[in-house]
C-alpha positions as CSV (number, residue, x, y, z in Angstrom):
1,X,0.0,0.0,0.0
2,X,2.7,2.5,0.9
3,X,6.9,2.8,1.3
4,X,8.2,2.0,4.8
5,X,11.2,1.4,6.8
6,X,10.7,-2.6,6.7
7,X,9.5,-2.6,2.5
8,X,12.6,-3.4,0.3
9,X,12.8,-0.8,-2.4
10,X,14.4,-3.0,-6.0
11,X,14.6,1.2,-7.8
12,X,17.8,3.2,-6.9
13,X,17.9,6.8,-6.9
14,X,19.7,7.5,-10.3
15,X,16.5,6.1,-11.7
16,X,14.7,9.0,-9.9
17,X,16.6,11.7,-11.0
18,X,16.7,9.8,-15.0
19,X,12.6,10.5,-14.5
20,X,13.0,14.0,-13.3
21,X,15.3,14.7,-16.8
22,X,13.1,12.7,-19.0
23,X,10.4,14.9,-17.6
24,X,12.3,17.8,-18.0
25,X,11.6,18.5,-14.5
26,X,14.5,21.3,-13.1
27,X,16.5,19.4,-10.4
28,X,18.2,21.6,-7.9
29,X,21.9,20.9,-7.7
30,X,21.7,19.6,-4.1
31,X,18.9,17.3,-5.5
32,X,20.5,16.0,-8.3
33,X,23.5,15.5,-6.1
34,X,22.0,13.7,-3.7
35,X,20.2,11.3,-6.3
36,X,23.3,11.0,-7.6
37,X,25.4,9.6,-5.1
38,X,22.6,8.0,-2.1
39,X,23.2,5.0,-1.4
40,X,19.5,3.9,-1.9
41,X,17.0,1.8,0.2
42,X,17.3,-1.8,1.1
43,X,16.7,-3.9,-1.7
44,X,15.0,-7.2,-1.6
45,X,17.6,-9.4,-1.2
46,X,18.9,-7.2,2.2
47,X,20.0,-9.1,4.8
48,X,18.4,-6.5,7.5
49,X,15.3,-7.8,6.2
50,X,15.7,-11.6,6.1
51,X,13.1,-11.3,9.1
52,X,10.8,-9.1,8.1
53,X,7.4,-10.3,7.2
54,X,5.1,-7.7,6.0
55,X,0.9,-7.5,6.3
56,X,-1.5,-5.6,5.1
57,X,-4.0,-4.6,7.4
58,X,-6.6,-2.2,5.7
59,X,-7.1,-2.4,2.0
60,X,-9.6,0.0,-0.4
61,X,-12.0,-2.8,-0.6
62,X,-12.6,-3.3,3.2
63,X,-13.4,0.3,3.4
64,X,-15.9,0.1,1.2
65,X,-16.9,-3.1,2.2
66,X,-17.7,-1.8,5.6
67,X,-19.5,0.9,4.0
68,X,-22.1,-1.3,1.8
69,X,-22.6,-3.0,5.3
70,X,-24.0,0.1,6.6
71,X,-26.0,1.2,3.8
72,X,-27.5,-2.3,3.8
73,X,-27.9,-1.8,7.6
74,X,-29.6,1.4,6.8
75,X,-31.9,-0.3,3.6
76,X,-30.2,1.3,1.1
77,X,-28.6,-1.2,-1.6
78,X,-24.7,-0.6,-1.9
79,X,-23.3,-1.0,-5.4
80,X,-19.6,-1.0,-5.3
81,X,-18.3,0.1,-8.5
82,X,-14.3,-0.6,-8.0
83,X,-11.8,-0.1,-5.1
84,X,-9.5,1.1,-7.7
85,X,-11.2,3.6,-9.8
86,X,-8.6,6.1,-11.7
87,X,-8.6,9.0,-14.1
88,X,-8.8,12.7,-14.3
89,X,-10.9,13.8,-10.9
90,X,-13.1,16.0,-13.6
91,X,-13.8,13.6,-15.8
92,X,-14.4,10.7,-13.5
93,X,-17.0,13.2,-11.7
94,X,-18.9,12.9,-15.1
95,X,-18.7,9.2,-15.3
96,X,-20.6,8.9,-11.7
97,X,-23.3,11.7,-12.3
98,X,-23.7,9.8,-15.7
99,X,-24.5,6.3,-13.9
100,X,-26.5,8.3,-10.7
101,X,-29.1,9.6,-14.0
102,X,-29.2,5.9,-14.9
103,X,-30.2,4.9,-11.3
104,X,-32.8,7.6,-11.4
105,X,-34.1,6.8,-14.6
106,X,-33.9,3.3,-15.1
107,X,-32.9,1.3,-11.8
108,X,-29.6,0.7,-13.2
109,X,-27.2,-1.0,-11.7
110,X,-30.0,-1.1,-8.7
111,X,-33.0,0.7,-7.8
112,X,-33.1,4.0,-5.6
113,X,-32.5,4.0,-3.0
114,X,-28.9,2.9,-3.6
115,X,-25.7,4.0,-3.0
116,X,-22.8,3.9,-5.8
117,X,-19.5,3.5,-3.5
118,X,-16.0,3.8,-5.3
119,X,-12.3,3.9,-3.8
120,X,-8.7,4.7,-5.6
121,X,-7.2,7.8,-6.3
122,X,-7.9,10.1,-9.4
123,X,-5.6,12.7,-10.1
124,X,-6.1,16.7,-11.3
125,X,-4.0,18.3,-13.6
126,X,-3.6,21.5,-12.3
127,X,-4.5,25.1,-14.4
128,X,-5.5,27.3,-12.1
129,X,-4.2,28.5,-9.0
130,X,-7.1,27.7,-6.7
131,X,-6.8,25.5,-3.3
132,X,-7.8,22.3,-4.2
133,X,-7.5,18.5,-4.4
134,X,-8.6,15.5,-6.0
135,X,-11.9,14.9,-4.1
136,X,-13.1,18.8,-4.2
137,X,-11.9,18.7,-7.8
138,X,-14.2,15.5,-8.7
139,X,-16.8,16.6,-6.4
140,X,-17.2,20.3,-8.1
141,X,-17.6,18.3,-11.6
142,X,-20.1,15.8,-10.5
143,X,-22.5,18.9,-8.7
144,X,-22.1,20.5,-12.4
145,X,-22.7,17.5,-14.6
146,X,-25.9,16.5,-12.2
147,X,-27.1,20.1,-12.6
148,X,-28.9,20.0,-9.2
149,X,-31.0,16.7,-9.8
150,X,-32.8,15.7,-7.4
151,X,-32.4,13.5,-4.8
152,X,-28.6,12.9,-5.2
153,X,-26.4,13.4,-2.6
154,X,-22.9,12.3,-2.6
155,X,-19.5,12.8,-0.3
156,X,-15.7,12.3,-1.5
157,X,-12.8,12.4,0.7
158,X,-9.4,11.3,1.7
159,X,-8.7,8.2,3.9
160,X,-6.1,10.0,5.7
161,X,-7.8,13.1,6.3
162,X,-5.7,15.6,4.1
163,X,-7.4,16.3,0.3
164,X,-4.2,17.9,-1.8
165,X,-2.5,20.1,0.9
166,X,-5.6,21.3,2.7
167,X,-6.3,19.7,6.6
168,X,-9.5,19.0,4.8
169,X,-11.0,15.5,3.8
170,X,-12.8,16.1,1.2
171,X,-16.6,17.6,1.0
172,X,-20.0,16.7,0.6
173,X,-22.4,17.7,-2.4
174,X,-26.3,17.7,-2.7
175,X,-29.4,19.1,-5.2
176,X,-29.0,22.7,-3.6
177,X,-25.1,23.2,-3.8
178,X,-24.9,24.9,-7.3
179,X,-27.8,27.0,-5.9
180,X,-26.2,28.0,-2.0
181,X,-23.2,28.3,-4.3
182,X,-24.5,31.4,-6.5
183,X,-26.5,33.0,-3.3
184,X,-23.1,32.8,-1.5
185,X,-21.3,34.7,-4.8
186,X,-19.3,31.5,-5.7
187,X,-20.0,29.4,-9.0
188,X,-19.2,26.2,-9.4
189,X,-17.6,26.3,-12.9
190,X,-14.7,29.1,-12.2
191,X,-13.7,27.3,-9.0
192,X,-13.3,24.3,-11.2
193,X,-11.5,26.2,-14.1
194,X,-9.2,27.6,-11.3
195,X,-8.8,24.3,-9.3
196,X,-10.2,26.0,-6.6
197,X,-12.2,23.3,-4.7
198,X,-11.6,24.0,-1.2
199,X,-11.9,27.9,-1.5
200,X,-15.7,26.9,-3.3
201,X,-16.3,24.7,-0.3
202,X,-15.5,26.0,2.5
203,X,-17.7,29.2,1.6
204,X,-20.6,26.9,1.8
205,X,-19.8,25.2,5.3
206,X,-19.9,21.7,3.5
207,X,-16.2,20.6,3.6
208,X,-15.2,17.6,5.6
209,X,-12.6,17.6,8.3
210,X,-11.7,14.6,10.3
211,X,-8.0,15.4,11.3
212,X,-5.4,12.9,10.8
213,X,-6.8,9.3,11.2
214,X,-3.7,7.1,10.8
215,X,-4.5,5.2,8.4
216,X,-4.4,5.3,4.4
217,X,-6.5,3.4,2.1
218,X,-7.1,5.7,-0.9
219,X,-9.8,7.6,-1.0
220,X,-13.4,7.1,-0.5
221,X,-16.5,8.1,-2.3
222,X,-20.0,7.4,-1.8
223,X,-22.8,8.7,-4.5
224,X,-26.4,8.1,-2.5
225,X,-29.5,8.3,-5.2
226,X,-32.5,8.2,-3.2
């Protein structure tokens, strides 16, 4: 799931910097020296780790997992869509609004009410200057694509509690946000062109803190169609 002290590491850090000038990435000169003469990680066949024997404890899937347990709990019929779901945050905010009309409309992949729960991590390609990150991001596109629909509430956060470089989450959208959005003097569509999810967010009281919670299993997002 992630790097660690006891997780042998087969790269070296001459392949970092190669990336970083493929890229055409400027590398500072203390940088490049460094990746040029560190001595590396413990690879796999490091005798400091002959005894280590590493488990994963949390995984994507059991967060959402535990989630469809509690919308079942709660009579709502959890549809997990993947625990690995990828892509541009604005585009895969489309995707989901797109299969929330189909629940509406046609009881497809289940009937309302039903939940549409998705883990992973999408990514934002940054163009504006804005305070954002990837849930906001996906989260501002799917309130746009569902054009205040009805009966379509949905959340998207952070496992560990920070969204981008905010101490924030994630947020929460419903029917009315576009709406609060404009009485509040903040639209929806420039605080996407200017990645500015957070900023849009946090003028409508709606963003999600949790502090750290020492743990990381991707994100988490849950679309409820009721």
């Amino acid at each position: 799931i992630a790097s660690g002290p006891t997780v042998a590491e087969a790269s070296a850090p001459a392949q970092a910097l190669a990336v970083l000038v493929g890229c055409n990435v400027p590398v500072p000169p203390v940088v490049r020296k460094h990746l040029e003469t560190a001595p590396g990680c413990p690879g796999p066949d490091d005798p400091r780790l002959a005894r280590v024997t590493n488990h994963v404890i949390a995984t994507p899937q059991q967060s959402l997992e535990a989630a469809a347990a509690v919308a079942r709990q709660s009579g709502v019929t959890p549809v997990i869509l993947s625990d690995s779901l990828e892509g541009e945050s604005r585009e895969v905010g489309i995707v989901l609004a797109g299969i929330a009309r189909q629940v509406r409309r046609h009881s497809q992949p289940a009937p309302p009410p039903c939940v549409l729960l998705s883990g992973g991590e999408t990514t934002v390609t940054v163009r504006g200057s804005g305070r954002g990150g990837r849930n906001v991001e996906l989260l501002l596109s799917l309130a746009l694509a569902l054009r205040g629909a009805e009966h379509v509430h949905a959340i998207a956060c952070d496992t560990d509690g920070v969204d981008g470089l905010e101490e924030v989450a994630g947020a929460l959208i419903g029917p009315d946000t576009l709406h609060r959005g404009k009485q509040l003097g903040v639209d929806a569509a420039a605080a996407l062109a200017d990645n500015d999810g957070h900023g849009f967010f946090v003028t409508l009281g709606d963003q999600v803190v949790t502090g750290p919670t020492l743990t990381n299993v991707n994100d988490f997002r849950a679309v409820l169609i009721t």
